[in-house]
N, C-alpha and C positions, 0 to 999 in steps of 0.2 A: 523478560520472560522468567518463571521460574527456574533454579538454574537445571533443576530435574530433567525439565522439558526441553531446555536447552543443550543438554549432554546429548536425549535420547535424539535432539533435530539434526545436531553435528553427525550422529551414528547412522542417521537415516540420509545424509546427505554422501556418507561414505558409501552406502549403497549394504551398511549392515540392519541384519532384521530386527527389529523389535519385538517384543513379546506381545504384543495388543498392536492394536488398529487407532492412531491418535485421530481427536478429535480437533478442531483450531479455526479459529474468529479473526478477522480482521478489526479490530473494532477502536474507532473515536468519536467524535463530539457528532457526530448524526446519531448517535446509538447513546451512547455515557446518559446525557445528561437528563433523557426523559427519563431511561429505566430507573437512575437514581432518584428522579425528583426534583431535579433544580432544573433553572434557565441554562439556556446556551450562554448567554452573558455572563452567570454566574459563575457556569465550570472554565470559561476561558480567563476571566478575571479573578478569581482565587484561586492559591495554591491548597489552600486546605482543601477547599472542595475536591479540587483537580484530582489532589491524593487522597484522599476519601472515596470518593466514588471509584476510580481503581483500584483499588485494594478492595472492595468490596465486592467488584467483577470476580477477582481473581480467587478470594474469597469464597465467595458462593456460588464459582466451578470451578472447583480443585483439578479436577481431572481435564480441562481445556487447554490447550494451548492458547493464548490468547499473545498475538502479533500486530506489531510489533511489542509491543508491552508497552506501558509509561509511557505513553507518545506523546508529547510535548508537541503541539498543532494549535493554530488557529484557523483550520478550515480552509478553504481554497485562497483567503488568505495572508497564508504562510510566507510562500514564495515572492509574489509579487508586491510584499509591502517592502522586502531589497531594492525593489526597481523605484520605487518612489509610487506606485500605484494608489488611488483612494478606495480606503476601505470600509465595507457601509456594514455595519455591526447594528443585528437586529434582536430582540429581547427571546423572541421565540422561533425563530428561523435562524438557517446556516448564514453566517456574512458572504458577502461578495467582493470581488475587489474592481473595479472600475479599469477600463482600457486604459492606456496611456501613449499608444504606439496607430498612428492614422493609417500606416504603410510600416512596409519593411524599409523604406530609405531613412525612417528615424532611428533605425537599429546604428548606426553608427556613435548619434550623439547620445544615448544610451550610456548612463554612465553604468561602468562595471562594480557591483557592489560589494565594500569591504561586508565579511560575512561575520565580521566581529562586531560592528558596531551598527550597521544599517538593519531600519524595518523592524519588525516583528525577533529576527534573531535571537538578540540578546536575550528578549526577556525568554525563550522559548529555554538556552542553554541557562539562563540562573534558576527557572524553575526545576529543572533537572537537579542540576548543583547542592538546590536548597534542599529537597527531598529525595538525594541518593541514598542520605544514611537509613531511613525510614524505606527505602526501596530493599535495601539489601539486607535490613531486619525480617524483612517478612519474606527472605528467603530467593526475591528477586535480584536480579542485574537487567543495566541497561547494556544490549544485544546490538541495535540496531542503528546506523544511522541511516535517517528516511529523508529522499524527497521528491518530489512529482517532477515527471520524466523533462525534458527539455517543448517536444510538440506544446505536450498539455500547458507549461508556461508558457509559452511563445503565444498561446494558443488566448492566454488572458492580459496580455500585455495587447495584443494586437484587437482581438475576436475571433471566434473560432470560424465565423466564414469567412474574415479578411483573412487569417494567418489559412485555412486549407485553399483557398484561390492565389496566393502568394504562392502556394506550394505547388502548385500547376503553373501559374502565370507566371513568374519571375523565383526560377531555382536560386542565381545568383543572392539577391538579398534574401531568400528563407535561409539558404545558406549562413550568411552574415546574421541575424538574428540569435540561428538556434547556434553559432560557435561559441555566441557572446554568452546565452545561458548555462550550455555546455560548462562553460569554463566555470561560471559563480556554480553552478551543480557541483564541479566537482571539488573548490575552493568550501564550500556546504557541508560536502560530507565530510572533510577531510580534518576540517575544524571542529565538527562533531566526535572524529573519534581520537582526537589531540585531546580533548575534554574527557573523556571515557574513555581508559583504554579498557575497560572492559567490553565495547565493539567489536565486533567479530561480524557483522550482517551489514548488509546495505538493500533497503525498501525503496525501488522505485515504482511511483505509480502515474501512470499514463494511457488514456484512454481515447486518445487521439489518433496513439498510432493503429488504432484497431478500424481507423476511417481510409488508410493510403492504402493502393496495391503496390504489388509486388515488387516496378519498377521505383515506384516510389521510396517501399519501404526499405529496400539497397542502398538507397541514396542518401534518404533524409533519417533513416531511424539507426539500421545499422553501425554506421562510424561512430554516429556520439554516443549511444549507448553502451558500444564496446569500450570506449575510452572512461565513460562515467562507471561501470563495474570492474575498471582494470585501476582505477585511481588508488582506491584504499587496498589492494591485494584481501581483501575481505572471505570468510573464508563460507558463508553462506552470500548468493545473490539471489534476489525477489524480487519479482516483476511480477506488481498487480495490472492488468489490460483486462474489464470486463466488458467492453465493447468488440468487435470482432475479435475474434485474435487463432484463426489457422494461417494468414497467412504469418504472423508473431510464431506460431508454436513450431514453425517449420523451419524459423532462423532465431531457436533461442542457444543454440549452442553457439554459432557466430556474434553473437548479441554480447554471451558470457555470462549465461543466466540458468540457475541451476536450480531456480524454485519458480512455481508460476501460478498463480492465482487467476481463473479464467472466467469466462462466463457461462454459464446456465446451459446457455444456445445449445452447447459442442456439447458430447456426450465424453466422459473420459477415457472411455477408450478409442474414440479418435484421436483427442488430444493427445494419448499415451503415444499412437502410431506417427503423427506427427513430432511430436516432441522426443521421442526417442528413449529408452530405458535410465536413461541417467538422470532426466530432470525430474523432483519432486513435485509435484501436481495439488494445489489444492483446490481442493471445488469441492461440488457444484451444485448445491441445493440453490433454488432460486431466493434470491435476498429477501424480495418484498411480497412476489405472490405466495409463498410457501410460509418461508421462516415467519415472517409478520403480517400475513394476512390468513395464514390456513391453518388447522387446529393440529393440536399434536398427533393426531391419526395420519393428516397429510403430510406433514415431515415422516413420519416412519416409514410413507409409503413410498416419497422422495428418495428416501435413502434406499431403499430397496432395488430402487429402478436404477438408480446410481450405482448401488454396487451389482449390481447382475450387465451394466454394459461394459464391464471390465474382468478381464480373468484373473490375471493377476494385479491384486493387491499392494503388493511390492512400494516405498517410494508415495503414496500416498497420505496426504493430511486432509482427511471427511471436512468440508466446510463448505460456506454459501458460497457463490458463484458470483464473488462480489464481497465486499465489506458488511458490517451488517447493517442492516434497515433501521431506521427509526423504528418502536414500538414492537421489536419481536420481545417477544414475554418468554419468565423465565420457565413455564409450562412447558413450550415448542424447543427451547435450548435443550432440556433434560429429555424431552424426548427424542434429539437428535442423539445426544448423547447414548442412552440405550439402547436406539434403533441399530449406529452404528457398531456397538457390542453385538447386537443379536443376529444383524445379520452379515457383517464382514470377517 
């Protein structure tokens, strides 16, 4: 993040006011590399590119916050190429990464991934490395360390219908799984901000837990999320969930989560009632039907509707309800940007 935007986030997380209403993106390789013009291949396999085309995001919207900033990703995957997962990398599409787990009773022999040397990691922290000085020229740091929730992994290791029937059918082994990821989570970020100590944030994204109730989400979501945001003592926590997430906004203080990225669905001042005056809220223009599929008239009118189901403004970052979409043009960004001036 710019460090500008990163002062005024700290200031907004202390619950002091800002002179304006900030605007802020989730944004990587579903978004990056059409708006710039290259392959998905392209931006994951060069550094030039990689840092090219972000610098150009940030570039040409000076006034955005864009989160986590420089995000060093290979797509869903990230995580799962620690675990030895096969990963199927397409020229024009997002990769995938292949099961590897039949049941929860393979979670045992499961090896635990050193977070230095296994998968995807390394090259993810020397990309970083290679283009910190060139990060921090142009007035950036890197903020955050990020990575998808412990369910959402579990969730590609296994299948996301074998891993949510485990979670009903056999607690004990969903158990055993999500400790085992829990732990490389939290071995992940910790290694990340041993590298950086410019870190101060930790991004976790998980969209799985927006599928358990209530019962569930005490059991399987709560404990290791609280442990995975208490790892690094970090002093921004973010928790992207754009699939359900009231029963999520109702236990984000238990969780230990003081920023939250929601979905579309919720209006933000339910969420606000839910989640309580202390957490920072961003949302919630809809990703795909609005930002990238509807003309800059229907973003301004998004945003309108957006900001009239909330009174107070306080503690929130204007953004989509969701990371951003593939193909939102920079016509619909500039005009969220103004909408949000003109009418918050």
């Amino acid at each position: 993040m710019r460090n500008s935007s990163w002062d005024d986030l700290i200031r907004l997380i202390d619950g002091k006011k800002l002179n304006y209403q900030p605007t802020g993106f989730i944004i990587d390789s579903p978004w990056i590399p059409g708006w710039y013009g290259i392959s998905i291949i392209d931006y994951y396999s060069s550094d030039e590119l990689w840092l090219k085309s972000n610098l150009k995001a940030v570039n040409s919207f000076p006034e955005v916050w864009f989160m986590p900033g420089f995000w060093s990703e290979y797509g869903m995957c990230t995580e799962p190429s620690a675990f030895g997962s096969r990963m199927i990398f397409l020229e024009e599409n997002l990769p995938h990464a292949e099961r590897i787990l039949s049941g929860t009773g393979g979670a045992d022999s499961l090896p635990q991934p050193n977070v230095r040397t296994d998968g995807l990691l390394p090259f993810m922290i020397s990309r970083l490395k290679n283009n910190e000085k060139a990060i921090k020229d142009a007035d950036h740091q890197i903020r955050f360390a990020v990575a998808r929730g412990p369910l959402n992994i579990s969730s590609f290791l296994m299948g996301t219908t074998e891993f949510m029937m485990a979670l009903a059918l056999d607690p004990e082994g969903s158990h055993r799984i999500l400790k085992k990821v829990t732990d490389f989570i939290c071995d992940w970020l910790k290694w990340q901000r041993e590298c950086f100590p410019s870190i101060d944030g930790v991004l976790i994204l998980d969209d799985i837990i927006g599928f358990v109730g209530e019962t569930e989400f005490k059991e399987f979501v709560i404990p290791y999320f609280k442990k995975i945001y208490e790892v690094t003592g970090a002093k921004v926590r973010f928790l992207h969930n754009d699939a359900d997430g009231l029963i999520t906004a109702r236990n984000l203080k238990e969780m230990g989560v003081n920023m939250f990225n929601f979905s579309y669905n919720h209006s933000m001042g339910q969420i606000r009632e839910l989640a309580g005056s202390e957490v920072v809220l961003v949302g919630n223009i809809p990703p795909r039907d609005v930002m990238a599929a509807g003309t800059p008239r229907q973003v301004e009118e998004a945003i309108k509707k957006a900001v009239g189901e909330i009174s107070n403004h306080d503690r929130i970052i204007w953004s989509a309800g969701g990371g951003m979409s593939p193909d939102v043009r920079d016509a619909n960004i500039n005009s969220f940007i103004r909408a949000v001036k003109k009418y918050s």
